[in-house]
KEKE-3310 file (N, C-alpha, C; in steps of 0.2 Angstrom, whole numbers, plus 5000, padded with zeros to 4 digits):
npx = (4969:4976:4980:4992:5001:5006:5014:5016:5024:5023:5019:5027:5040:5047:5038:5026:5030:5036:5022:5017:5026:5024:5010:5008:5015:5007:5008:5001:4989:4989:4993:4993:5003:5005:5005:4993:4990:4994:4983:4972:4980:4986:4975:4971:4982:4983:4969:4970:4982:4974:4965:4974:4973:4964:4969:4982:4981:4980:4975:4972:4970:4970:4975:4973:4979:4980:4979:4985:4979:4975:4986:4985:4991:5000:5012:5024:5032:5038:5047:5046:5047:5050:5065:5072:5090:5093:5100:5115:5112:5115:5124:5121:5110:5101:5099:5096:5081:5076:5077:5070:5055:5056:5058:5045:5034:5040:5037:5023:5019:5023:5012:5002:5006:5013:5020:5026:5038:5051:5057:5067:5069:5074:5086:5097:5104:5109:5110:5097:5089:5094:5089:5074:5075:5079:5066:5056:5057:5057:5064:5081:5083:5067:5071:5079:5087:5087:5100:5109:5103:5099:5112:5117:5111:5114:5126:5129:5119:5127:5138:5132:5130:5140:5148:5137:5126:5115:5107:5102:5111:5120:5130:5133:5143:5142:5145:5144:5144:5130:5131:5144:5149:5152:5157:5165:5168:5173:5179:5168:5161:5152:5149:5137:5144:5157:5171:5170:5183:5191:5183:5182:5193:5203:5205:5193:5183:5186:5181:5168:5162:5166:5158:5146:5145:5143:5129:5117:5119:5121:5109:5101:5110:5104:5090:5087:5081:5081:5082:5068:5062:5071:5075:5063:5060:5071:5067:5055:5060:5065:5057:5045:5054:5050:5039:5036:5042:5056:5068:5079:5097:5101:5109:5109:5106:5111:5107:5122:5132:5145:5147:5159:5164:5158:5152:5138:5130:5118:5124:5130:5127:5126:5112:5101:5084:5068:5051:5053:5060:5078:5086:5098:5114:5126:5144:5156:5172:5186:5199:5214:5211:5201:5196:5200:5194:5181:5182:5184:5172:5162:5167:5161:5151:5146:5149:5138:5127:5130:5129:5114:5108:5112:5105:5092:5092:5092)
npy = (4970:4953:4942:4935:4918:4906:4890:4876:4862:4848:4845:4844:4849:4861:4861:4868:4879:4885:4888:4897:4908:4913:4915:4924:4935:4940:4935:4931:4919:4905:4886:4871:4856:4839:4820:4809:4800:4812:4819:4823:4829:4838:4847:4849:4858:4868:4873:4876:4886:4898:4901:4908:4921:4932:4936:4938:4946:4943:4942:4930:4916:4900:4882:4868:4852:4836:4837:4840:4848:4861:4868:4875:4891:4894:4908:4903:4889:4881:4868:4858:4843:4828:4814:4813:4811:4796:4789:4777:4777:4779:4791:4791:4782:4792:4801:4794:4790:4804:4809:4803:4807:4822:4822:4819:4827:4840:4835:4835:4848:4856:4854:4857:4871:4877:4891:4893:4900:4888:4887:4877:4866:4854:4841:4833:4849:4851:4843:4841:4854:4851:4838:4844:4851:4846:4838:4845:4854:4868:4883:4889:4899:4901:4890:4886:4886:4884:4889:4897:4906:4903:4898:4911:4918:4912:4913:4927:4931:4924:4931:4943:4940:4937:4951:4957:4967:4971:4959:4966:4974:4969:4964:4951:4939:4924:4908:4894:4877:4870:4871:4861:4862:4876:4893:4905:4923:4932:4946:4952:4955:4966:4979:4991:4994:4994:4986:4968:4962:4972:4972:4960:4948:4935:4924:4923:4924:4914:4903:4908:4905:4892:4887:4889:4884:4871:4872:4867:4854:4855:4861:4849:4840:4846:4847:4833:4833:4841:4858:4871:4882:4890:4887:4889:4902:4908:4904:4909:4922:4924:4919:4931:4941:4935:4936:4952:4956:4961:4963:4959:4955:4939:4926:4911:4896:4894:4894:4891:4893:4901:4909:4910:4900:4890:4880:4874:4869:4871:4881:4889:4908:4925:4932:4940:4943:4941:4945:4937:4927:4921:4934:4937:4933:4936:4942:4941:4950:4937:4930:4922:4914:4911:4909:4893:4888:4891:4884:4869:4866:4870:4857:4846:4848:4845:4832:4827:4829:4819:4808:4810:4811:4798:4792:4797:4793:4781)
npz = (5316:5312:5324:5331:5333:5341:5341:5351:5355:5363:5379:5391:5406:5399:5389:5393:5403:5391:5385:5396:5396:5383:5384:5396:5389:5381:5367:5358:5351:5360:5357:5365:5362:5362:5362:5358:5369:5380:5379:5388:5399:5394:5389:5400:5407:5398:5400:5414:5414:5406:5414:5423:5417:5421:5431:5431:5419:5408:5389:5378:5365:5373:5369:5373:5366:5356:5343:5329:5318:5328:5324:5315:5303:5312:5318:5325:5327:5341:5346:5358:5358:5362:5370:5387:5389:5397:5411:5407:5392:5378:5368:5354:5357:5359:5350:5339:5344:5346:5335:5327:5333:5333:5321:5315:5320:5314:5301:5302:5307:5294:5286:5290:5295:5285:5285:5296:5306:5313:5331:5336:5351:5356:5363:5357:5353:5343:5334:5331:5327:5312:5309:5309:5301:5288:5289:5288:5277:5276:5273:5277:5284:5289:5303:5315:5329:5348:5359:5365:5368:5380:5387:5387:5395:5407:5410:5409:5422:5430:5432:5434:5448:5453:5452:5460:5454:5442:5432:5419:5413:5408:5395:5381:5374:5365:5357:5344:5347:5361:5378:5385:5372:5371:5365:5373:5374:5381:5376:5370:5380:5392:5406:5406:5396:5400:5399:5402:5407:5414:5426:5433:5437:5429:5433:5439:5431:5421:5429:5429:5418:5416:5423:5417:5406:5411:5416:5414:5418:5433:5436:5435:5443:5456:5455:5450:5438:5420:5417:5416:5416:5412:5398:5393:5392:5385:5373:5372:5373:5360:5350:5354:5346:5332:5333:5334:5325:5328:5324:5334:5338:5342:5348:5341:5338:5319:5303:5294:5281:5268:5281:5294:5289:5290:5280:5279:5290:5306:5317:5333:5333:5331:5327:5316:5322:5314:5307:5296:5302:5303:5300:5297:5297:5309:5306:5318:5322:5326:5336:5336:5344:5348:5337:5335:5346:5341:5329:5335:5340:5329:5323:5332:5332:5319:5319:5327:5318:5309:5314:5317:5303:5298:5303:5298:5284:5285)
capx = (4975:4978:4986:4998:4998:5011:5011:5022:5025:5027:5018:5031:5041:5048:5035:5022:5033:5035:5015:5015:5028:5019:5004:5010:5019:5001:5013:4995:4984:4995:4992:5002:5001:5008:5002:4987:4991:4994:4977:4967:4984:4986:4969:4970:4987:4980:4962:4976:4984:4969:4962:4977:4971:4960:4974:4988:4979:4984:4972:4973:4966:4975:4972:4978:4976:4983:4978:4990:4975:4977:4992:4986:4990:5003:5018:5028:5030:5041:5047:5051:5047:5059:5067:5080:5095:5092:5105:5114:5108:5122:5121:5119:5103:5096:5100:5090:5075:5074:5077:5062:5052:5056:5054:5039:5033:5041:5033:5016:5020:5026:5008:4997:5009:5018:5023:5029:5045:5052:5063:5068:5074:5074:5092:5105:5098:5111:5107:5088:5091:5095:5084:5068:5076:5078:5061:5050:5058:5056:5070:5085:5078:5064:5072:5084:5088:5086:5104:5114:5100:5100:5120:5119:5105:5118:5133:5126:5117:5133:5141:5127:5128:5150:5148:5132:5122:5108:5108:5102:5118:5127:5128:5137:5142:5142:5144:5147:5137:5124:5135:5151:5154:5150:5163:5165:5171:5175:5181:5160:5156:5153:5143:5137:5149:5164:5174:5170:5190:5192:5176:5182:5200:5205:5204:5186:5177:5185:5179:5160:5161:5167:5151:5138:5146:5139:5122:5112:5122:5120:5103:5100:5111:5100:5083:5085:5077:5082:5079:5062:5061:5076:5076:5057:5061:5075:5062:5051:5063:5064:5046:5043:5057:5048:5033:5033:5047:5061:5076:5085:5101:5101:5112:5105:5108:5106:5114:5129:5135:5152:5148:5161:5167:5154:5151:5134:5126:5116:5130:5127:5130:5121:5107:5095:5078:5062:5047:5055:5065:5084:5085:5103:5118:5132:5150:5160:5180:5188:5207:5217:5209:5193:5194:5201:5188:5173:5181:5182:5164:5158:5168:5157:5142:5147:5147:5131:5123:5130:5124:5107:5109:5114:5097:5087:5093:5091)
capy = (4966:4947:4940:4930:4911:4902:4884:4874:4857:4847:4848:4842:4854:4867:4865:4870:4884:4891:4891:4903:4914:4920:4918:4931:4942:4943:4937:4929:4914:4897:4880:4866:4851:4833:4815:4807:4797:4816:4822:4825:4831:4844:4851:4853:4861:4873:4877:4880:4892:4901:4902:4915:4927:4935:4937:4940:4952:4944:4939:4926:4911:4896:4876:4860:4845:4832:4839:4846:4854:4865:4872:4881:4896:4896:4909:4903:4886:4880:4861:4852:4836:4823:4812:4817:4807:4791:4783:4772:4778:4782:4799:4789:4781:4797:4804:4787:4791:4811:4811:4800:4811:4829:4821:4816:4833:4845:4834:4837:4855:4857:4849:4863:4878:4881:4895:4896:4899:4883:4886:4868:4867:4847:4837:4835:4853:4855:4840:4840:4858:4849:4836:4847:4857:4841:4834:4851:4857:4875:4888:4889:4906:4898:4885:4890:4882:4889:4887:4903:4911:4900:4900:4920:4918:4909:4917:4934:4928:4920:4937:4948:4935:4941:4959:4963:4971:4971:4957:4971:4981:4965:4963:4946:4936:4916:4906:4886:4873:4871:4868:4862:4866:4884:4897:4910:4929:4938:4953:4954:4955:4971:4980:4996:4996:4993:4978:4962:4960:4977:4970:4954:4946:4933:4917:4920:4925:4907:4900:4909:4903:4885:4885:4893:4878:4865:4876:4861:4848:4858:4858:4842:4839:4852:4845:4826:4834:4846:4865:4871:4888:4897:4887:4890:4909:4909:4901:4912:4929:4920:4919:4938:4944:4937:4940:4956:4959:4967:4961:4957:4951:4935:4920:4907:4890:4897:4889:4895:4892:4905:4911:4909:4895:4882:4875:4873:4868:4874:4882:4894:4914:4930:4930:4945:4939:4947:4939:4931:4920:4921:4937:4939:4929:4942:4939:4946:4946:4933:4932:4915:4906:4912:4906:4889:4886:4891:4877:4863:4865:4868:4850:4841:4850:4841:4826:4827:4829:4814:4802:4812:4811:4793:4788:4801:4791:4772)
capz = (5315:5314:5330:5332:5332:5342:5345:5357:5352:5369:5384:5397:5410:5392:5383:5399:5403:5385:5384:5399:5395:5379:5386:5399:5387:5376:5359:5352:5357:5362:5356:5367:5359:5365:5357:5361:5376:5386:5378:5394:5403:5390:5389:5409:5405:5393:5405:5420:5410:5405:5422:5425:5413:5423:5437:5428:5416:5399:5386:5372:5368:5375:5368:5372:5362:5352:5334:5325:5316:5329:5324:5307:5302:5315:5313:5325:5332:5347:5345:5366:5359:5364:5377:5389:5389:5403:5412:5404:5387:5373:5363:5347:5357:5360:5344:5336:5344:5347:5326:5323:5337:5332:5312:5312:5322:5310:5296:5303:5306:5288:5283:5293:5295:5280:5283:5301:5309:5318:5335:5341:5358:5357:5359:5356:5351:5335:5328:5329:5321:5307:5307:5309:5294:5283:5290:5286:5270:5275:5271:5282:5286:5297:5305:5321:5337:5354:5366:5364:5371:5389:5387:5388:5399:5411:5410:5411:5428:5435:5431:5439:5455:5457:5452:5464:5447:5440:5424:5413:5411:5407:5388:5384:5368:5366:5350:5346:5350:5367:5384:5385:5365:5368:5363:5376:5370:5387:5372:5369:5384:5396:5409:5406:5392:5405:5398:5409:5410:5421:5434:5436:5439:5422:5435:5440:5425:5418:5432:5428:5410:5416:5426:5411:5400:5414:5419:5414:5424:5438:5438:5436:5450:5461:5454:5448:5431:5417:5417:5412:5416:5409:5393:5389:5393:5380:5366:5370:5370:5352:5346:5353:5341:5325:5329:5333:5320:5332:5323:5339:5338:5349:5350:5340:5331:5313:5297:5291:5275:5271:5288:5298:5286:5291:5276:5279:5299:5309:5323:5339:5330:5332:5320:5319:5321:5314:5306:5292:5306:5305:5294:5295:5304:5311:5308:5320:5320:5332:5335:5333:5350:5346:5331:5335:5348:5338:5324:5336:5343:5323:5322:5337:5330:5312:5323:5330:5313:5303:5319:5312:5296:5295:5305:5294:5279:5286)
cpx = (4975:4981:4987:4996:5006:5009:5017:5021:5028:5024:5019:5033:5044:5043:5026:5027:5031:5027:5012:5018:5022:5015:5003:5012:5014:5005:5008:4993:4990:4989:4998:4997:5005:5003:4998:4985:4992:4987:4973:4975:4985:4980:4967:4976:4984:4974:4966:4977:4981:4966:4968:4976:4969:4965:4979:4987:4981:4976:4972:4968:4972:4971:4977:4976:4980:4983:4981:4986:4974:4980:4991:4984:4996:5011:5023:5028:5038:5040:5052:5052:5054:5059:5073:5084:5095:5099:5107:5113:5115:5120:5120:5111:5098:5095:5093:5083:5072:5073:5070:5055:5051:5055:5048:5036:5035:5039:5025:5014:5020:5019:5003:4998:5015:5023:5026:5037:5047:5058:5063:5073:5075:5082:5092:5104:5103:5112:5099:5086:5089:5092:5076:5067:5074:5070:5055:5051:5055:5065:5074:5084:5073:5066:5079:5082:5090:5092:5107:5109:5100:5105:5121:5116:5112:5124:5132:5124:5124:5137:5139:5130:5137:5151:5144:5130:5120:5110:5104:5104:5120:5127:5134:5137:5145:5140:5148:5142:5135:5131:5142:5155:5155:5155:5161:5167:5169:5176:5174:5158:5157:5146:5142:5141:5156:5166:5173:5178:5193:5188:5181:5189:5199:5202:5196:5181:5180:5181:5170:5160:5162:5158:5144:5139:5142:5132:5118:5113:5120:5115:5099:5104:5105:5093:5079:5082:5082:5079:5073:5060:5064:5076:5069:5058:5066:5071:5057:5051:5060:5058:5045:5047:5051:5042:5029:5039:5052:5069:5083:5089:5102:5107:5109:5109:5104:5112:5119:5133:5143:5150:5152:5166:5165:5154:5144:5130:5122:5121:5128:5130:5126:5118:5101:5088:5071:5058:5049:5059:5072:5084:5092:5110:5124:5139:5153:5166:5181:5196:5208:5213:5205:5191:5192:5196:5181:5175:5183:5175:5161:5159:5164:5151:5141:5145:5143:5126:5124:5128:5118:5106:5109:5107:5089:5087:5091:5085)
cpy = (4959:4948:4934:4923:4909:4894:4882:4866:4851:4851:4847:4850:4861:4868:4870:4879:4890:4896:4897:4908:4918:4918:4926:4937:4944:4943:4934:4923:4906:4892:4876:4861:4844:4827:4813:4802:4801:4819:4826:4829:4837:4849:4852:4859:4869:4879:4880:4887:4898:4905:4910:4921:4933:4940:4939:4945:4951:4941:4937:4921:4906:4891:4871:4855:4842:4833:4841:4848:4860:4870:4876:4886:4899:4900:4907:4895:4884:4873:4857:4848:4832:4818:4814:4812:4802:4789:4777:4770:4780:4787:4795:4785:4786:4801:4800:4789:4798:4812:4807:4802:4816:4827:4821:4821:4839:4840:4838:4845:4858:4856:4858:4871:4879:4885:4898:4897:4894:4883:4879:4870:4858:4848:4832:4841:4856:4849:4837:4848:4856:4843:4841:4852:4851:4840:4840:4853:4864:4875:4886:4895:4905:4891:4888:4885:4887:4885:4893:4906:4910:4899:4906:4918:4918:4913:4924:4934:4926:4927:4942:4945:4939:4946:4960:4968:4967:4966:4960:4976:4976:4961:4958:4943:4929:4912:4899:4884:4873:4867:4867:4865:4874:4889:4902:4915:4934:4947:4958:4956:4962:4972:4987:4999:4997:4987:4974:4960:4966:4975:4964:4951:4939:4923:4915:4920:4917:4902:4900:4905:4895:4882:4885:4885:4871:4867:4869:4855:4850:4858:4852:4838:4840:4848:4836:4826:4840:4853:4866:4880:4892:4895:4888:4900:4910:4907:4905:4921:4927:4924:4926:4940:4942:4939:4948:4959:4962:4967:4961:4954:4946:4929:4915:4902:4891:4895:4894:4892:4893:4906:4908:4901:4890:4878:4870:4869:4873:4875:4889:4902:4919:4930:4937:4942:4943:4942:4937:4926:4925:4924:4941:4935:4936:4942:4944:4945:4943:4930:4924:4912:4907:4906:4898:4887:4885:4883:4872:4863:4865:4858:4845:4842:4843:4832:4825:4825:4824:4810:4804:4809:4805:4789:4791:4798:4781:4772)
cpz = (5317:5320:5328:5334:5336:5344:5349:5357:5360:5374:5391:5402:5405:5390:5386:5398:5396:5383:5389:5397:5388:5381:5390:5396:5380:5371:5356:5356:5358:5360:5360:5366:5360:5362:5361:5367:5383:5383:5384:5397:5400:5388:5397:5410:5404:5397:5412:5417:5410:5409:5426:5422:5417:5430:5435:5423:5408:5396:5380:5374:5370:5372:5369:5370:5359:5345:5333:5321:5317:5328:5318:5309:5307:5313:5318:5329:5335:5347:5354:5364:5359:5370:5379:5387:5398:5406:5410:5395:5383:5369:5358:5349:5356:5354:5338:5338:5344:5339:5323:5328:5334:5324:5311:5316:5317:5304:5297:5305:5301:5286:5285:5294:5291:5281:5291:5302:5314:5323:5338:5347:5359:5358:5358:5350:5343:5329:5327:5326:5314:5303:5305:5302:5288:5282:5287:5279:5271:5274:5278:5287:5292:5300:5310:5327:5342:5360:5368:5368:5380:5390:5391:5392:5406:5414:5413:5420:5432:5437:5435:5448:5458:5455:5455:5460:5446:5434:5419:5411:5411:5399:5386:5375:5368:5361:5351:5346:5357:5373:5386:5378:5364:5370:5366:5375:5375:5384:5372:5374:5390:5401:5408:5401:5394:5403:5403:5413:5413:5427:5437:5433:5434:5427:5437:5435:5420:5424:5432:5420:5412:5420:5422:5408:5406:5418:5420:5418:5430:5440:5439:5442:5456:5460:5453:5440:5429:5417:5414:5413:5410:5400:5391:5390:5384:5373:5365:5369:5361:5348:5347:5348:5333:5325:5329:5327:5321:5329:5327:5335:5346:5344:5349:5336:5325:5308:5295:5286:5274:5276:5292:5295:5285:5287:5274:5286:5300:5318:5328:5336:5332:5328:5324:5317:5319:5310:5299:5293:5306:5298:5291:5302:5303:5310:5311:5319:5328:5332:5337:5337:5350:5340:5331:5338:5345:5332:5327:5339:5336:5321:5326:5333:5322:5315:5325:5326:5311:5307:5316:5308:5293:5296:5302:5287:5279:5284)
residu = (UNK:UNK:UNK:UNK:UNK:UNK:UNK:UNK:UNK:UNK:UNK:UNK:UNK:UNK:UNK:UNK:UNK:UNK:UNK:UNK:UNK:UNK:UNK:UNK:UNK:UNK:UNK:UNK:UNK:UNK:UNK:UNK:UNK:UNK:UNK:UNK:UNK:UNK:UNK:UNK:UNK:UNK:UNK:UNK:UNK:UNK:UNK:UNK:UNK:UNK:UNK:UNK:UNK:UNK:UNK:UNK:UNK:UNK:UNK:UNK:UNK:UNK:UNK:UNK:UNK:UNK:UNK:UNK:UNK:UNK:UNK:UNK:UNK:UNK:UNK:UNK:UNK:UNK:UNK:UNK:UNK:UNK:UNK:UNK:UNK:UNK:UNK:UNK:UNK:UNK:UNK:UNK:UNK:UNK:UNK:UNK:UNK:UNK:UNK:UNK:UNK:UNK:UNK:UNK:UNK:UNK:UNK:UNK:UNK:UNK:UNK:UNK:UNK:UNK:UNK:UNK:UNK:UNK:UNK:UNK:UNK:UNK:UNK:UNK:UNK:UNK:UNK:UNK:UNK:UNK:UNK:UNK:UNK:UNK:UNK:UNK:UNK:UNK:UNK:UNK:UNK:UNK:UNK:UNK:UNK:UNK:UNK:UNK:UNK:UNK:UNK:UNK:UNK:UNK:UNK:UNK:UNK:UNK:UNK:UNK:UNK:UNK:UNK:UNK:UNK:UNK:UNK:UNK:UNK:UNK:UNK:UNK:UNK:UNK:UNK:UNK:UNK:UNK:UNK:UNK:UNK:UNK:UNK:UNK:UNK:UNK:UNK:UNK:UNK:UNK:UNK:UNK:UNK:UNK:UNK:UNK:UNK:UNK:UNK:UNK:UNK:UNK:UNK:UNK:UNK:UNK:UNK:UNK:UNK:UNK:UNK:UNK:UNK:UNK:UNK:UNK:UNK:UNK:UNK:UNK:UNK:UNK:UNK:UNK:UNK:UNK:UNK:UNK:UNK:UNK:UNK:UNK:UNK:UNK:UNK:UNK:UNK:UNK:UNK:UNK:UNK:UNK:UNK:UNK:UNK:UNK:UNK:UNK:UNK:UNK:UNK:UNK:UNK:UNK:UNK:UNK:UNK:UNK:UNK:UNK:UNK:UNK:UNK:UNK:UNK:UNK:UNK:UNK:UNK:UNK:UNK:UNK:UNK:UNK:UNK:UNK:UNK:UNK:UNK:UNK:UNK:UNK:UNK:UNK:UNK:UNK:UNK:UNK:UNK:UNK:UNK:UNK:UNK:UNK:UNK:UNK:UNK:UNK:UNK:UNK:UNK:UNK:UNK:UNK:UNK:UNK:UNK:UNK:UNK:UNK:UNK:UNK:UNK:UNK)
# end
């Protein structure tokens, strides 16, 4: 049987992480790839990595390089490239230059892997979606963003932390865009199948959800830098779904069309993931304030995109 091909696009503090988790979870051989100025950084990267095999008990191959020759034949690739957001820096700066970064990466992906599935974890992560999707010309189908999955990730953990259980009894739903935009559905959410609004009293579960929605601030308070663990973990739940075809339902930025009435974005939904990528988005029902929520965050989203859009077209 073929194995697996992941690549990981970005060999900073995500795109490192991402290449151990699947190396660790044996999902096929890793390529991390970063431009020709991290060359030697990225091939020490990669031999690091490797060197754990033997200890850790996994075996693939691992590569780092600047080729994106590398990357063929890959089914799934993982796009970090990007920069954070600076001090000082305007979201429409950040936008201007992550959309001529993540473009010019999903071209050259599109060039050698045809036929992958592309998680972008870049931001402003629901309009570099949308870029990566423009810039590659694959289906809607393979092309997905990864926040909903470190959204859950969050929440659920905050939630584990003020009930004293285990965060694998706590099953959770979270839709919208990445952070602040993101639509909370306390209704979804339980432990063991016990509603989360019998555990936990109405004032402090807004209180965990006001805290999931600023996760990333937080750490960056705590660290001076952006997370890299939890969100290369949720990129690479991802990636195991298609490649081994599990048709998880995860929480993903996945286009929506009629769905949900978007009109066409890339918006935070449940989407079943199996190896044809994003092989079904989920509508669930949601009662007036659900609604209303979920359509001002699709509104921010829309916002996000035509800043994109207009520097995709200059």
């Amino acid at each position: 049987m073929k194995r697996a091909k992941i690549t990981v696009i970005g060999a900073g503090n995500v795109g490192a992480s991402c290449a151990f988790w699947a190396a660790a979870k044996e999902l096929g051989d890793v390529v991390l790839i970063d431009i020709p100025d991290f060359a030697d950084k990225t091939a020490g990267k990669a031999l690091d990595l490797a060197q754990c095999g033997p200890i850790e008990r996994f075996d693939c191959k691992i590569t780092g390089t600047s080729d994106y020759d590398a990357a063929s034949g890959s089914d799934v690739v993982i796009v970090t490239a990007g920069i954070p957001r600076k001090p000082g820096m305007s979201r429409d700066d950040l936008i201007q230059t992550n959309v001529k970064i993540v473009g010019s990466v999903s071209e050259k992906i599109a060039s050698v892997a045809p036929e992958a599935v592309l998680i972008v974890v870049s931001n402003p992560l629901d309009a570099m979606v949308y870029t990566a999707w423009k810039k590659s010309g694959f289906s809607t189908k393979r092309v997905v963003g990864q926040a909903g999955c470190l959204d859950i990730a969050r929440y659920r953990t905050f939630i584990a932390m003020e009930l004293g259980c285990s965060v694998e009894d706590i099953s959770a739903l979270l839709m919208g865009g990445h952070g602040d935009d993101m639509v909370p559905l306390p209704r979804y959410t339980s432990v063991s199948g016990i509603p989360i609004t019998q555990l936990i009293p109405a004032d402090r579960l807004t209180a965990i959800i006001d805290r999931a929605k600023v996760g990333g601030g937080e750490l960056v308070k705590l660290m001076g830098t952006s997370a890299y663990y939890a969100p290369a973990a949720g990129s690479v739940q991802m990636a195991e779904a298609i490649v081994k075809d599990k048709k998880r339902i995860l929480p993903c930025a996945g286009y929506c069309d009629k769905e949900y009435g978007v009109g066409g974005f890339f918006v935070g939904v449940p989407c079943v993931l199996g190896a044809d990528g994003v092989e079904k988005i989920i509508e669930v029902e949601l009662d007036a304030n659900e609604r209303k929520m979920l359509d001002t965050s699709v509104e921010h989203v829309k916002e996000l995109v035509g800043v994109a859009d207009g520097f995709l077209n200059s």
